[in-house]
N, C-alpha and C positions, 0 to 999 in steps of 0.2 A: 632469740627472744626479742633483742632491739628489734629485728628485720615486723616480727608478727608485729607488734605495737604500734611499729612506724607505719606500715599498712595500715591499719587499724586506723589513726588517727588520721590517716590520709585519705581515709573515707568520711571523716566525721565522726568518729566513734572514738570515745575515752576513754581505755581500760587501765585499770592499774594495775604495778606488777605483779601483787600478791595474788588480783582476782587471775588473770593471765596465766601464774605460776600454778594455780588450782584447777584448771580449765586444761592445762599440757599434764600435769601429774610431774610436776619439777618442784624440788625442795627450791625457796625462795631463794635461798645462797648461790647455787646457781644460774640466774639471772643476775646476780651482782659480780660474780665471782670476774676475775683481771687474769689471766694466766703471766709467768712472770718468766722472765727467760733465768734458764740457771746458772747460775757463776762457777766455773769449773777450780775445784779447792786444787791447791799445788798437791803437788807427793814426797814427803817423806821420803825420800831413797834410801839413809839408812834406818829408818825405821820399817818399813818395806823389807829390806834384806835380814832384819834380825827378826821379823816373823816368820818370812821364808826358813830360814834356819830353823826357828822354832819347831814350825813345823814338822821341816825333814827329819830332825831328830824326832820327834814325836812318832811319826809314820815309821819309823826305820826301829825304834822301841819294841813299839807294839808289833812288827814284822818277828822282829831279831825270837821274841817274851810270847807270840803266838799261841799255845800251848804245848811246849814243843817238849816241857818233859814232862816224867807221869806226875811229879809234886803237884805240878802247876795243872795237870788230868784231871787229878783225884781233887785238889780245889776247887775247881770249874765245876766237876759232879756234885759236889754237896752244894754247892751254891746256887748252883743251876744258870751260871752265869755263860752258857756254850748250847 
C-alpha cells in the first residue's frame, strides 16, 4: 500500500489512503495495520502433565464404558445415542 502511494506521489499525484484503499478493494485497516512479532508464552509443565492425565483417563473411560454391555446397548437404543 505505502509502495502504490509513494509511486504515486513520485509522480506528482496525491492520493489519500482511504481513496487508495477503495480503488485496490482493501478494508482501510489494512493499510494501517503493523504486524507484531509474537512473544512465545512459557509452559506450564505440571499443568500440561495433569491434562495429559486428564485426558488418558478420559479416553481410556470412554474405551473401558464403550458399550460393551447390553444395559449400556439397550441405553444407547432408546436414546439413540450410538
Amino acid at each position: 500500500m505505502k509502495k502504490v502511494q509513494n509511486t504515486l506521489l513520485a509522480s506528482g499525484k496525491t492520493v489519500s489512503c482511504t481513496k487508495l484503499c477503495v480503488w485496490l478493494g482493501l478494508p482501510r485497516s489494512t493499510a494501517y495495520h503493523q504486524p507484531r512479532q509474537r512473544r512465545s508464552k512459557p509452559l506450564d509443565e505440571v499443568m500440561a502433565a495433569r491434562i495429559k492425565q486428564i485426558d488418558l483417563s478420559l479416553s481410556r473411560t470412554h474405551r473401558d464404558l464403550e458399550f460393551s454391555t447390553p444395559a449400556l446397548q439397550a441405553i444407547a437404543a432408546r436414546t439413540g445415542a450410538r
